[in-house]
Backbone as CSV, one residue per row, in Angstrom:
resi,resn,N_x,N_y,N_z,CA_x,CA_y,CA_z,C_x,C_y,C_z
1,UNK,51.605,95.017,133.747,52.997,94.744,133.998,53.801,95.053,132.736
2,UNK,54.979,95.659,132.671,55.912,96.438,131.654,57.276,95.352,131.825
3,UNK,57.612,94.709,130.887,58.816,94.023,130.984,59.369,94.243,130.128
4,UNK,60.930,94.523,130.302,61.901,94.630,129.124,62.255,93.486,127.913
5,UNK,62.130,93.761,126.495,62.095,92.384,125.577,63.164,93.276,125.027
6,UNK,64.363,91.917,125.267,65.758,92.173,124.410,65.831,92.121,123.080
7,UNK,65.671,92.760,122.051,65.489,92.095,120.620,66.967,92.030,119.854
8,UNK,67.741,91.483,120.383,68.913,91.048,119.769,68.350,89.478,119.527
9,UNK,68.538,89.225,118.501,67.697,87.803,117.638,69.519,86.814,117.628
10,UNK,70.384,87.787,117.296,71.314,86.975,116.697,72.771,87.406,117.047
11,UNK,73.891,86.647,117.147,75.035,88.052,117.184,76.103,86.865,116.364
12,UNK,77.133,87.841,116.081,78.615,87.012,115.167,79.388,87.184,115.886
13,UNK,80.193,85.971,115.846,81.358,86.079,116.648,82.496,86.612,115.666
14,UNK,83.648,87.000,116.213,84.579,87.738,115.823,85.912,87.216,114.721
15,UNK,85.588,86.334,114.764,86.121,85.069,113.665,85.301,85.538,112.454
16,UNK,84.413,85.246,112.250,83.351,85.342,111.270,83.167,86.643,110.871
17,UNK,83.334,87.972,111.899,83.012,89.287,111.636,84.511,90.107,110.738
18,UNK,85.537,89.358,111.062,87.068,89.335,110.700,87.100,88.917,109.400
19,UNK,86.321,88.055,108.969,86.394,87.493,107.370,85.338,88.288,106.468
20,UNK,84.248,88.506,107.277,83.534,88.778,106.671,83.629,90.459,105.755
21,UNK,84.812,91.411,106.898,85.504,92.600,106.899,87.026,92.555,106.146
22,UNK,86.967,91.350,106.130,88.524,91.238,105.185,89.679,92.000,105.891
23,UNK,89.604,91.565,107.948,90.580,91.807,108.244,91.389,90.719,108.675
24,UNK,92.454,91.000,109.431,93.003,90.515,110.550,92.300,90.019,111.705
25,UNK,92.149,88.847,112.068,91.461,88.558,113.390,92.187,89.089,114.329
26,UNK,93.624,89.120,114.288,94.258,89.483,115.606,94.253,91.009,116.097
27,UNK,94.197,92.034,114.661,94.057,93.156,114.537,92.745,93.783,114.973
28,UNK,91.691,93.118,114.642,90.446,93.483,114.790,90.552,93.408,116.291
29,UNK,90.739,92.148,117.137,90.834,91.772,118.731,90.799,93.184,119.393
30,UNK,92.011,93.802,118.454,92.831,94.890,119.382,91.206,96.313,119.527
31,UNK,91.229,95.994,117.837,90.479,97.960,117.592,88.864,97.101,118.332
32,UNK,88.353,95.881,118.736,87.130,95.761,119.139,87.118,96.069,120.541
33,UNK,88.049,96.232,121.065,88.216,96.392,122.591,87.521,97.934,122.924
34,UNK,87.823,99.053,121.616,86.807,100.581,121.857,85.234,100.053,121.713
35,UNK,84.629,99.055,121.401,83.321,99.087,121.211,82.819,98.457,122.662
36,UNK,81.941,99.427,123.246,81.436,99.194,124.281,80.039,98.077,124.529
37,UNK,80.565,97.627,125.979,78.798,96.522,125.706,77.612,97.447,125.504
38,UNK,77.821,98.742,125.753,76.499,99.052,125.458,75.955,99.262,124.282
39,UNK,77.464,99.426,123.144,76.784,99.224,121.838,76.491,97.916,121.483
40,UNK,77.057,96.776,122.066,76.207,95.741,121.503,77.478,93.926,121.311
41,UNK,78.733,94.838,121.496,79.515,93.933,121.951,79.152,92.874,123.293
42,UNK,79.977,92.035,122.916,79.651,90.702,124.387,80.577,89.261,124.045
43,UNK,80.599,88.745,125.334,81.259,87.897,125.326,80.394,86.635,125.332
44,UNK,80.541,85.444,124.156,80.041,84.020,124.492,80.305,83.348,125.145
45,UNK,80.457,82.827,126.316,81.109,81.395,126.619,80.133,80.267,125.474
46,UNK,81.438,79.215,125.569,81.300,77.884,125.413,81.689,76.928,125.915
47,UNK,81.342,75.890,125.588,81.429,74.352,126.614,82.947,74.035,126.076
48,UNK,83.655,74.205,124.832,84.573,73.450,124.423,85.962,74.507,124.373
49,UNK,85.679,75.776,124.678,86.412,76.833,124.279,86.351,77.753,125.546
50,UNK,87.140,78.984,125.845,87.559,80.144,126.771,85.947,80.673,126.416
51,UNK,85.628,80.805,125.105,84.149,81.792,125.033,85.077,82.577,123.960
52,UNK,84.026,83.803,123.028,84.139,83.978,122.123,83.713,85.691,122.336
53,UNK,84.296,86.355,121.577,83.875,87.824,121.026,82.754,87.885,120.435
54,UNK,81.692,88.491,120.610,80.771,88.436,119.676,79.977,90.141,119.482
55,UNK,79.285,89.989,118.630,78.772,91.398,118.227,77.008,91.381,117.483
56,UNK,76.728,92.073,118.107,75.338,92.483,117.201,75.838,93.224,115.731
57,UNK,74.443,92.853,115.394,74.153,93.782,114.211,74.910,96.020,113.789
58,UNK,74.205,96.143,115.286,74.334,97.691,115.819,76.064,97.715,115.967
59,UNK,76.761,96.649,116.623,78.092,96.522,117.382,79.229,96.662,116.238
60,UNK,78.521,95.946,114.768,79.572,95.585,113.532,79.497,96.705,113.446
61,UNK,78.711,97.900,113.244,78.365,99.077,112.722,79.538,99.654,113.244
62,UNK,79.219,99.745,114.924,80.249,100.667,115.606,81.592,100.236,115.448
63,UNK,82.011,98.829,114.954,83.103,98.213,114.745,83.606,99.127,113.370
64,UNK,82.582,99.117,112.959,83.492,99.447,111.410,84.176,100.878,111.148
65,UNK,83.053,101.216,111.792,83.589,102.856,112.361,84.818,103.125,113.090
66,UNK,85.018,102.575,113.854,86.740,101.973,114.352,87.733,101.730,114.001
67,UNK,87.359,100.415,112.700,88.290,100.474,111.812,88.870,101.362,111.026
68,UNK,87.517,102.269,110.554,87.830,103.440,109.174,88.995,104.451,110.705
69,UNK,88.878,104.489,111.865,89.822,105.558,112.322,91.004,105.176,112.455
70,UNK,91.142,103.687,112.795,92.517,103.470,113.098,93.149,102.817,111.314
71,UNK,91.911,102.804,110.639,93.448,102.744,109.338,93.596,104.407,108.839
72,UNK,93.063,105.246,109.454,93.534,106.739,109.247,94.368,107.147,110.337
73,UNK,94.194,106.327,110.970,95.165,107.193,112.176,95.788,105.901,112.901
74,UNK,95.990,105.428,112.666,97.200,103.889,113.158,97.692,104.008,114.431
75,UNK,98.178,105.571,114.418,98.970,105.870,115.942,98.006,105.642,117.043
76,UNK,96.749,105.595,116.858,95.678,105.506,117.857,95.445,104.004,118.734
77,UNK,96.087,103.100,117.731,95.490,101.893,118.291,97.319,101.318,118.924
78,UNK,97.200,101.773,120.053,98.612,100.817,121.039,98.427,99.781,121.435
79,UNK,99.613,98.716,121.461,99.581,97.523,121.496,99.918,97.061,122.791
């Protein structure tokens, strides 16, 4: 028998990935919306909260890559 093993161990939520990048949380919100679940983005729920943005390891990567386009190209990211 062949079963799929998820090895995502851990992920950050978007609060934490925002400080840790020395941006804007509200800014980041916007440019995380290009990172797809299949790179590794996802949503948390929680018991006390709406649920949370969160990201793998692989997802910050593709995040950051995002960032470097839209602070070169600004016009890209509409509000």
């Amino acid at each position: 028998m062949t079963c799929h093993i998820n090895k995502v161990h851990h992920v950050t939520i978007i609060t934490k990935v925002a400080t840790d990048l020395g941006q804007d949380e509200d800014w980041l919100r916007d440019v995380a919306n290009g990172v797809e679940v299949e790179d590794g983005a996802m949503w948390v729920s929680a018991i006390d909260e709406d649920g949370f943005q969160a990201f793998t390891d692989f997802s910050i990567q593709r995040l950051i890559e995002f960032i470097q386009g839209y602070i070169e190209y600004p016009e890209l990211l509409k509000r």
